[in-house]
PDB file of N, CA, C and O in Angstrom:
ATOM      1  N   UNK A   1     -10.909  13.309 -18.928  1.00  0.00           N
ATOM      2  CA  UNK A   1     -12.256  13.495 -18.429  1.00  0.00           C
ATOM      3  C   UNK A   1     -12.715  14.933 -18.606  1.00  0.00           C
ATOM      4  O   UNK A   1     -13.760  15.310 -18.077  1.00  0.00           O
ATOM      5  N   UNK A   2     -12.273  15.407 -19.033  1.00  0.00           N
ATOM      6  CA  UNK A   2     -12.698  16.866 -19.900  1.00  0.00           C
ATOM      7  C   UNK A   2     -13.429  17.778 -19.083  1.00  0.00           C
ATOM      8  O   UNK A   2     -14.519  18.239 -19.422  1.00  0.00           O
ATOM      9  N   UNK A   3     -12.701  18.117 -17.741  1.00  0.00           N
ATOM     10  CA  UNK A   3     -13.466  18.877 -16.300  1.00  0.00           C
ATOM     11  C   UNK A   3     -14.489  18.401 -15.777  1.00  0.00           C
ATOM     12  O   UNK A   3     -15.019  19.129 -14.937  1.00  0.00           O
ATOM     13  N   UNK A   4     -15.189  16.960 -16.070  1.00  0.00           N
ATOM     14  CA  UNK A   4     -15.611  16.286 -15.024  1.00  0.00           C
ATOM     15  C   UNK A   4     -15.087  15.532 -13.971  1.00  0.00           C
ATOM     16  O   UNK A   4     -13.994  14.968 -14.034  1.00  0.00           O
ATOM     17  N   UNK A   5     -15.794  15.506 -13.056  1.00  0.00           N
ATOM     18  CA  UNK A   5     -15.535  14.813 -11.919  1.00  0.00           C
ATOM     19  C   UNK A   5     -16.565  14.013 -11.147  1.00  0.00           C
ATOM     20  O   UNK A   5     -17.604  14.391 -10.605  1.00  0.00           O
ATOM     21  N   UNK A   6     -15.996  12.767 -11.239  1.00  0.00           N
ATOM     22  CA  UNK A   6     -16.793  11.790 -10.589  1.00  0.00           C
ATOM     23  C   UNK A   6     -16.943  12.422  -8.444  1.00  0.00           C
ATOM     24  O   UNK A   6     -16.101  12.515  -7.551  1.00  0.00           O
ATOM     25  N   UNK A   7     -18.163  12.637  -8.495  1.00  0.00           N
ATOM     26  CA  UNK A   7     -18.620  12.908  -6.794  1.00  0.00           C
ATOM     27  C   UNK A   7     -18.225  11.873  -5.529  1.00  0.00           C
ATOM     28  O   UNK A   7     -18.216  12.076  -4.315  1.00  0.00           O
ATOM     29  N   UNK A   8     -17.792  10.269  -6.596  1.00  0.00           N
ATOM     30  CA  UNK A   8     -17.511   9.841  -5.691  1.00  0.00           C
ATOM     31  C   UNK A   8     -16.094   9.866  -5.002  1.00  0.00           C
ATOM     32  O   UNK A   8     -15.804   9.253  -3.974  1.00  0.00           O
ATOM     33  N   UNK A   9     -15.281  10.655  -5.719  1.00  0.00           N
ATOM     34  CA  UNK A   9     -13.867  10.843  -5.582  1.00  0.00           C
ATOM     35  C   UNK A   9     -13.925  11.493  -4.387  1.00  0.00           C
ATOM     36  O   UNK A   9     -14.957  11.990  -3.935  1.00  0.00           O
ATOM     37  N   UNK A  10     -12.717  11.509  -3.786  1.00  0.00           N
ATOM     38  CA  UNK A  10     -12.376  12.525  -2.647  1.00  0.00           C
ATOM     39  C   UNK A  10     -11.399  11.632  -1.707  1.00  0.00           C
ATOM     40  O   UNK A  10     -11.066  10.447  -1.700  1.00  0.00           O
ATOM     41  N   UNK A  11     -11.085  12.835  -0.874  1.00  0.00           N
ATOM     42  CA  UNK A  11      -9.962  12.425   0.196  1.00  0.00           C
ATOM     43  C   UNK A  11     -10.688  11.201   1.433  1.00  0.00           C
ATOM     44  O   UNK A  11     -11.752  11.595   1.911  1.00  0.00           O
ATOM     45  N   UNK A  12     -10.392  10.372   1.739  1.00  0.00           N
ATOM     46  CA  UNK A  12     -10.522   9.273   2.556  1.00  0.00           C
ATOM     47  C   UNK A  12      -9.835   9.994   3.801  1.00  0.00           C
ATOM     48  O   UNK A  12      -8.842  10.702   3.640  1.00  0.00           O
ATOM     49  N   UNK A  13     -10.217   9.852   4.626  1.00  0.00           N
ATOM     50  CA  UNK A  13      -9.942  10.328   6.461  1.00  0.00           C
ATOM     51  C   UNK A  13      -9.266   9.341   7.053  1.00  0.00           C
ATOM     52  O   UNK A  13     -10.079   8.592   7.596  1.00  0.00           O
ATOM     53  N   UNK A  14      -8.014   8.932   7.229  1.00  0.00           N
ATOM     54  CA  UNK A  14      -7.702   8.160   7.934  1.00  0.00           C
ATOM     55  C   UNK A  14      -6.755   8.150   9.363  1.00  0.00           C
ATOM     56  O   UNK A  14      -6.013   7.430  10.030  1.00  0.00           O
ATOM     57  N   UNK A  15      -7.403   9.598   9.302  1.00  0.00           N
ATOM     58  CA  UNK A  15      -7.112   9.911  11.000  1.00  0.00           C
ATOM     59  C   UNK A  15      -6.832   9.517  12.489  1.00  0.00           C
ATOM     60  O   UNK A  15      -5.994   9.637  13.383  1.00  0.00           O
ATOM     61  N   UNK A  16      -8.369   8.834  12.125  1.00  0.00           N
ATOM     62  CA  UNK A  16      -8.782   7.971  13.460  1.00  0.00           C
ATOM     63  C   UNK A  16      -7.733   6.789  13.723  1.00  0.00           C
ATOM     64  O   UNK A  16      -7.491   6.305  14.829  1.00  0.00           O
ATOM     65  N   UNK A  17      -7.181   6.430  12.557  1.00  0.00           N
ATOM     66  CA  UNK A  17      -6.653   5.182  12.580  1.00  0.00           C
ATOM     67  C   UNK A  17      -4.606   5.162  12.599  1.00  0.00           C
ATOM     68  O   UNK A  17      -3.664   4.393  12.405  1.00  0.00           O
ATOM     69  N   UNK A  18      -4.909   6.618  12.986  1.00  0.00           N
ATOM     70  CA  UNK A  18      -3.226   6.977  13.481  1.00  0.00           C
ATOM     71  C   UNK A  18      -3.199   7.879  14.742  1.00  0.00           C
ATOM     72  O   UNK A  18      -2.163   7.980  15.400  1.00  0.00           O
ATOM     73  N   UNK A  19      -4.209   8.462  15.043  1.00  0.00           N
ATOM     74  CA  UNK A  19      -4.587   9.233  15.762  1.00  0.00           C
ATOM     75  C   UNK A  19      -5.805   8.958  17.194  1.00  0.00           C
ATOM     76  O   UNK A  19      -6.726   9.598  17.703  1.00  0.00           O
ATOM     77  N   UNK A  20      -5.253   7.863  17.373  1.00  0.00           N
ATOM     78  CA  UNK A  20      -6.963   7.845  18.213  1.00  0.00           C
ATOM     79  C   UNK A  20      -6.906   8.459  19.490  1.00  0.00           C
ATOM     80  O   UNK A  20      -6.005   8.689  20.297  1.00  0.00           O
ATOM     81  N   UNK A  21      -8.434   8.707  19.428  1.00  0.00           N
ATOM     82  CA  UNK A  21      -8.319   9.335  20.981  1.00  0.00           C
ATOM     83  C   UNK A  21      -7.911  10.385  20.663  1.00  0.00           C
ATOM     84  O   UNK A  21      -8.199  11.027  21.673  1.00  0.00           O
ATOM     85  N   UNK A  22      -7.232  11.384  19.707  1.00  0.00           N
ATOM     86  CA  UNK A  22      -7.083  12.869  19.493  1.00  0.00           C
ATOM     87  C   UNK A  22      -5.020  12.463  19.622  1.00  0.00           C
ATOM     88  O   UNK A  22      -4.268  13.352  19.222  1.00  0.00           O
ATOM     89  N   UNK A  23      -4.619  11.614  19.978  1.00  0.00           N
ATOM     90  CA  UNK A  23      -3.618  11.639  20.400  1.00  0.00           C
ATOM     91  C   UNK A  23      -3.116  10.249  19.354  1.00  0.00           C
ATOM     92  O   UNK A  23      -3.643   9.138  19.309  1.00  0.00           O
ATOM     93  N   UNK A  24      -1.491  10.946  18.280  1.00  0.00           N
ATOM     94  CA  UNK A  24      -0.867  10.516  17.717  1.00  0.00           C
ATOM     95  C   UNK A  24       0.290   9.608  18.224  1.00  0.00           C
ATOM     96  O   UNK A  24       1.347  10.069  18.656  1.00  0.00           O
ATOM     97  N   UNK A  25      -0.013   8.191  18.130  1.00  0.00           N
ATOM     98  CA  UNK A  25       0.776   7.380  18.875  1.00  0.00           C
ATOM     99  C   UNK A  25       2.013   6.514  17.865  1.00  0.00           C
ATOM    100  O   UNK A  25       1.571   5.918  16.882  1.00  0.00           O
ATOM    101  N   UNK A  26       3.382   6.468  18.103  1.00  0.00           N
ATOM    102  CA  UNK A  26       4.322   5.822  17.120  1.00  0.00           C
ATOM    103  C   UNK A  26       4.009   4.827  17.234  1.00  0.00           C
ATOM    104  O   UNK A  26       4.721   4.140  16.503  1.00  0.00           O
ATOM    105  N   UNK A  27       2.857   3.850  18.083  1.00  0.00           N
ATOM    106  CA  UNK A  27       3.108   2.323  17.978  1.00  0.00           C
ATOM    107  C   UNK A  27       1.515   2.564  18.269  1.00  0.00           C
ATOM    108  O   UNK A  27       1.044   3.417  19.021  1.00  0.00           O
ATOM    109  N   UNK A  28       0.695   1.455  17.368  1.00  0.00           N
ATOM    110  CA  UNK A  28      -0.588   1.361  17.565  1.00  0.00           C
ATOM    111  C   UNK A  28      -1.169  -0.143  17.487  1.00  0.00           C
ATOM    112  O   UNK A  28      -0.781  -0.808  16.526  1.00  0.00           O
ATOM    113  N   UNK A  29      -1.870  -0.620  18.205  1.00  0.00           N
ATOM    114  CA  UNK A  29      -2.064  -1.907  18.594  1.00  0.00           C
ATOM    115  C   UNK A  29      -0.908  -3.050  18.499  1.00  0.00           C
ATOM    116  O   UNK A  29      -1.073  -4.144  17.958  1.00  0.00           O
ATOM    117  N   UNK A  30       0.439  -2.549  19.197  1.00  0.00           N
ATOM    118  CA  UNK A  30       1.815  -3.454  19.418  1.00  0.00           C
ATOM    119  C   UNK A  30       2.263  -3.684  17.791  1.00  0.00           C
ATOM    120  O   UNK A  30       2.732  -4.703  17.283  1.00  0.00           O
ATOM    121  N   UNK A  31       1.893  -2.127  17.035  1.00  0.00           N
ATOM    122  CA  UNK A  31       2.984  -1.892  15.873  1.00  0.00           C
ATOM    123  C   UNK A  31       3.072  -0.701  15.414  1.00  0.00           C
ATOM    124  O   UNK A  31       2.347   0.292  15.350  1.00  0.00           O
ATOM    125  N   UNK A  32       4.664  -1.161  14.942  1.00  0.00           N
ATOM    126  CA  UNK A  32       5.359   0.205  14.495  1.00  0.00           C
ATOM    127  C   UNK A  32       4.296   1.127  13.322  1.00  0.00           C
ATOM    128  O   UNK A  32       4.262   0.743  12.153  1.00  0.00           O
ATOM    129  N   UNK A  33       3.570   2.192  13.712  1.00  0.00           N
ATOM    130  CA  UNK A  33       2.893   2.848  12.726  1.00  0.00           C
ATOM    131  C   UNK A  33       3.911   3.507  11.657  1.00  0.00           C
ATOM    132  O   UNK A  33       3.500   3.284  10.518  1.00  0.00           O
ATOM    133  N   UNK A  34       5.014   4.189  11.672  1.00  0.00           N
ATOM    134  CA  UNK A  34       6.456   5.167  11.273  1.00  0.00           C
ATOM    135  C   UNK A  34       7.541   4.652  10.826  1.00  0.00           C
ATOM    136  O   UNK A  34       8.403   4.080  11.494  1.00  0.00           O
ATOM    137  N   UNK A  35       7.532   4.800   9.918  1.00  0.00           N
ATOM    138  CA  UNK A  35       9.200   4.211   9.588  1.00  0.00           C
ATOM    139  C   UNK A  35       9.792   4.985   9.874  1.00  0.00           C
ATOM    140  O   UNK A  35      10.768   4.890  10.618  1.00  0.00           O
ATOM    141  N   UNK A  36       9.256   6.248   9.227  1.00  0.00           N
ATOM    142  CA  UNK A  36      10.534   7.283   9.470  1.00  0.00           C
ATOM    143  C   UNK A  36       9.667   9.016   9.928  1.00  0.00           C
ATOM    144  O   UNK A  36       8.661   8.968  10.636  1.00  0.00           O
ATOM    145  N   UNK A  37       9.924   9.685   9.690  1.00  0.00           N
ATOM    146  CA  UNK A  37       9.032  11.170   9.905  1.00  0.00           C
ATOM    147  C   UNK A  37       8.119  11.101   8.712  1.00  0.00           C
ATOM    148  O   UNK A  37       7.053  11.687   8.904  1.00  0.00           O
ATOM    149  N   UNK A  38       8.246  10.575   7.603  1.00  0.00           N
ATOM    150  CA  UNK A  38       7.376  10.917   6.252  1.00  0.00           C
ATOM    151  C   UNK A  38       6.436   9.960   5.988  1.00  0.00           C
ATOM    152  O   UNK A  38       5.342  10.194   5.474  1.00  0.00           O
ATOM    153  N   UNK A  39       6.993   8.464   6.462  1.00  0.00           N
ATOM    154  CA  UNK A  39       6.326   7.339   5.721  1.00  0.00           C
ATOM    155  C   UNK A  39       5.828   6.461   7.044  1.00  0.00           C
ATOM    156  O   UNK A  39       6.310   6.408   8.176  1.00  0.00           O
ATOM    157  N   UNK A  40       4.763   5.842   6.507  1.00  0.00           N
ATOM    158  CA  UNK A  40       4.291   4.642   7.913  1.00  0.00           C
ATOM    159  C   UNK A  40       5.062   3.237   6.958  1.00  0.00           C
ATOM    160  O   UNK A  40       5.416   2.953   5.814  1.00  0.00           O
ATOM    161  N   UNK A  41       5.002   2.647   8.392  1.00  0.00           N
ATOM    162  CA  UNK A  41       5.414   1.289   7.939  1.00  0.00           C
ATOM    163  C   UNK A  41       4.966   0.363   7.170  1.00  0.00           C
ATOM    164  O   UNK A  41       3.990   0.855   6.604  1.00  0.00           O
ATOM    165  N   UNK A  42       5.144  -0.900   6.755  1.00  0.00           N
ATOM    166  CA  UNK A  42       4.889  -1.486   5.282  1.00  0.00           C
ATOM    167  C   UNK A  42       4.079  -2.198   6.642  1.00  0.00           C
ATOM    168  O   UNK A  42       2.905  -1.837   6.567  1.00  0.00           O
ATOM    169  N   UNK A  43       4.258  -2.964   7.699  1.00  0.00           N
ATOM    170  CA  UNK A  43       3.455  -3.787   8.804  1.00  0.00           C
ATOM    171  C   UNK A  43       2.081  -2.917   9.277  1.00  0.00           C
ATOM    172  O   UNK A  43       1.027  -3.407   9.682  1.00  0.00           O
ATOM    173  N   UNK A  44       2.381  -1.573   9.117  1.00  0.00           N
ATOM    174  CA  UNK A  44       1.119  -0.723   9.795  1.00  0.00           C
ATOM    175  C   UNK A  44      -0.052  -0.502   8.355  1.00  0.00           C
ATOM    176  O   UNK A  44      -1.268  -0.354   8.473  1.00  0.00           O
ATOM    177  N   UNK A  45       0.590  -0.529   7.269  1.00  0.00           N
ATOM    178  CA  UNK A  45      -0.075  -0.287   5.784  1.00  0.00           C
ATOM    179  C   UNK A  45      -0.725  -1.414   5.989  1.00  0.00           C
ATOM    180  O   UNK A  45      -1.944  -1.360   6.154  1.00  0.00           O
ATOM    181  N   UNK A  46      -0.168  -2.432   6.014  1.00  0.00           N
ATOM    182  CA  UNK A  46      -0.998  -3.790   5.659  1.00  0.00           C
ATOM    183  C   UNK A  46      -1.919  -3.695   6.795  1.00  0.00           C
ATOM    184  O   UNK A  46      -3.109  -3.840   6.515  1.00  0.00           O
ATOM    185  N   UNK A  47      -1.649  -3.505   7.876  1.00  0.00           N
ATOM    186  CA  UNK A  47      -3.394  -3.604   9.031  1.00  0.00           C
ATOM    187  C   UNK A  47      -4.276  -2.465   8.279  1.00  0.00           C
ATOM    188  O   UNK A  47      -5.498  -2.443   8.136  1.00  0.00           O
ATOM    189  N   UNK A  48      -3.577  -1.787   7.962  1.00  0.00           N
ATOM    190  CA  UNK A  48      -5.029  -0.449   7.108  1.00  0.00           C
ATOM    191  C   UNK A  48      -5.979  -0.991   5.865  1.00  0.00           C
ATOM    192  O   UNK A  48      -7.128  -0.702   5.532  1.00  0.00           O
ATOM    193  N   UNK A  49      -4.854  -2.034   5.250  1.00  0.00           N
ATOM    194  CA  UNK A  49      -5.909  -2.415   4.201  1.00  0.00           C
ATOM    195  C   UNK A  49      -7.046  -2.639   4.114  1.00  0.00           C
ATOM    196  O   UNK A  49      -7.844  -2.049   3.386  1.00  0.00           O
ATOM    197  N   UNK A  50      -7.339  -3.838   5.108  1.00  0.00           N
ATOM    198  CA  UNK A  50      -9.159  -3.943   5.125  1.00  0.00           C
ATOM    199  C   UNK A  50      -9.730  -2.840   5.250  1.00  0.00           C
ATOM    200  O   UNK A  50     -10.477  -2.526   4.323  1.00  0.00           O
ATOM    201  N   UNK A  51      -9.596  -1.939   6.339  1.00  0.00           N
ATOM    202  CA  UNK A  51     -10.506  -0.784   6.490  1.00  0.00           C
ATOM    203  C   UNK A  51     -10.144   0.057   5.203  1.00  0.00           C
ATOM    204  O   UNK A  51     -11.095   0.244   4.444  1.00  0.00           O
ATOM    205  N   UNK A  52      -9.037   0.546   4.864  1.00  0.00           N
ATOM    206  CA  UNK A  52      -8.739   1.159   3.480  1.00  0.00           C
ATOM    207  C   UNK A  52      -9.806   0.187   2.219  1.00  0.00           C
ATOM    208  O   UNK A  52     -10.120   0.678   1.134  1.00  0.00           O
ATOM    209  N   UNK A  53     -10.046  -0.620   2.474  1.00  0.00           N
ATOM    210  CA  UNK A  53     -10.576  -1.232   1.022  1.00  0.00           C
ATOM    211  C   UNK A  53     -11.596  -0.835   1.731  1.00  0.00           C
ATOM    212  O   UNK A  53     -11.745   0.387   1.696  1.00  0.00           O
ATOM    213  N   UNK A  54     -12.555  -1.559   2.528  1.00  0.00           N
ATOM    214  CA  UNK A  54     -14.119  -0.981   2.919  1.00  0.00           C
ATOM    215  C   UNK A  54     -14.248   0.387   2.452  1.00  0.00           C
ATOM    216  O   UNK A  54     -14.752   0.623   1.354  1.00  0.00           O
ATOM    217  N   UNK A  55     -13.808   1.331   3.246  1.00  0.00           N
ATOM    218  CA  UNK A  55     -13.810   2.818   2.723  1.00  0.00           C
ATOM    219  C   UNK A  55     -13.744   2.770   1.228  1.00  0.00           C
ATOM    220  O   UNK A  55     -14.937   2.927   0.965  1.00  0.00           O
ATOM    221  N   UNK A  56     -13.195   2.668   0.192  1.00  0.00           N
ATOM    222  CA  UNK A  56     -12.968   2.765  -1.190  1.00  0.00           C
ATOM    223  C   UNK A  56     -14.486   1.649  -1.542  1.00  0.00           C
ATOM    224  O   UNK A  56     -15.238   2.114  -2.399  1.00  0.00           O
ATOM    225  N   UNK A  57     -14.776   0.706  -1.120  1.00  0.00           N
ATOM    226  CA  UNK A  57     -15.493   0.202  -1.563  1.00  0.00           C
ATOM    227  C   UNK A  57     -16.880   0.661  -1.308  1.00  0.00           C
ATOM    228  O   UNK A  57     -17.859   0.253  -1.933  1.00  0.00           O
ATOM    229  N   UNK A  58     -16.905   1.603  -0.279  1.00  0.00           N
ATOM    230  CA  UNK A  58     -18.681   2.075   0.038  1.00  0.00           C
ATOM    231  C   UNK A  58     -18.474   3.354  -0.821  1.00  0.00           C
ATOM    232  O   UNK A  58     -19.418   3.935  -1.356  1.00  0.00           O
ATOM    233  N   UNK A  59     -17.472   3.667  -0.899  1.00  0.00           N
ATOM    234  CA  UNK A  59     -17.319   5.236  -2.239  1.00  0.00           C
ATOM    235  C   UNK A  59     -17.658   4.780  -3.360  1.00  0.00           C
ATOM    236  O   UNK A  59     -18.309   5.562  -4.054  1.00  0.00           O
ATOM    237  N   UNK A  60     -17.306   3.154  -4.046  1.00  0.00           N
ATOM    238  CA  UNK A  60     -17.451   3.198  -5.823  1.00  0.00           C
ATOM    239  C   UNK A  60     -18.766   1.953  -5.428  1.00  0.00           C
ATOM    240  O   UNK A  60     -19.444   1.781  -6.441  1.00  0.00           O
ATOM    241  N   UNK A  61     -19.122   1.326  -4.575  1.00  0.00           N
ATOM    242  CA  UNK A  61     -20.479   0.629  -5.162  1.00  0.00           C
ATOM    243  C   UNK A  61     -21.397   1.571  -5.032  1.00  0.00           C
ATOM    244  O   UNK A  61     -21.462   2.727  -4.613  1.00  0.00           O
ATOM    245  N   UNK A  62     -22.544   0.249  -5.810  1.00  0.00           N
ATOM    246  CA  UNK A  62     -23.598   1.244  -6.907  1.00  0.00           C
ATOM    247  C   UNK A  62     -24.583   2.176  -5.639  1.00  0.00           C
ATOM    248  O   UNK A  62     -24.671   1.858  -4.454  1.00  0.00           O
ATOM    249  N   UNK A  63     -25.040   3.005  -6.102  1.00  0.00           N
ATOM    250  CA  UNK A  63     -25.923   3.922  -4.996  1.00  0.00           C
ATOM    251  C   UNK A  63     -25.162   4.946  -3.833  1.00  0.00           C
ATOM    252  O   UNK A  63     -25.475   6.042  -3.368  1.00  0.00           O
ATOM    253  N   UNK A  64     -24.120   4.110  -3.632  1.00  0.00           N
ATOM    254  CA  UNK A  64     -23.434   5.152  -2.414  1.00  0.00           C
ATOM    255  C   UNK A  64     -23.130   6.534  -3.281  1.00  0.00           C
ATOM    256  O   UNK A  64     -22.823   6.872  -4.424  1.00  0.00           O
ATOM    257  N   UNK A  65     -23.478   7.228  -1.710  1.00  0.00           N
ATOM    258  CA  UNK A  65     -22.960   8.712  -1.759  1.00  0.00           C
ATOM    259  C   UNK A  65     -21.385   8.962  -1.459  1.00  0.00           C
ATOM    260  O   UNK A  65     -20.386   8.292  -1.200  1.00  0.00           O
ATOM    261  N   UNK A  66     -21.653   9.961  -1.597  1.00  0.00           N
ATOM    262  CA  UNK A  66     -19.837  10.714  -1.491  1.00  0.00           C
ATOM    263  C   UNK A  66     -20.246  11.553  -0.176  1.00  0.00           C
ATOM    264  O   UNK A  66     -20.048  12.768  -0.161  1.00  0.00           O
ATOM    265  N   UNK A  67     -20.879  10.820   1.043  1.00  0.00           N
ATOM    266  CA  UNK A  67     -20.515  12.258   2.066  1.00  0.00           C
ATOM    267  C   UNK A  67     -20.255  10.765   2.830  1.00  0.00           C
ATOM    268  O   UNK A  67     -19.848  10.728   3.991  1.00  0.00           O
TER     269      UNK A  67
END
């Protein structure tokens, strides 16, 4: 891509959704978020998906912005 960059790229926030309330919890709605110190669980990944796809999907359909 020869130093372009698509605007709709960027980091996704998924803060809220390990963090709520300001406060980082190992178990979030009666599951293991952590496997270990580095990685979340393959059970906590899969509840992120829907919201992980929404997010990716209001970034690449047509018209949306990148803020």
């Amino acid at each position: 891509m020869s130093g372009s960059r698509d605007p709709r790229l960027g980091v996704l926030d998924l803060t809220r959704y390990f963090c709520p309330d300001g406060t980082c919890r190992p178990v979030i709605g009666g599951v293991l978020a952590y496997r270990d110190s580095h990685h979340i669980s393959w059970v906590y990944a899969h509840t992120l998906a829907p919201f992980l796809g929404d997010a990716i999907e209001a970034r690449v359909a047509p018209g949306a912005s990148s803020g």
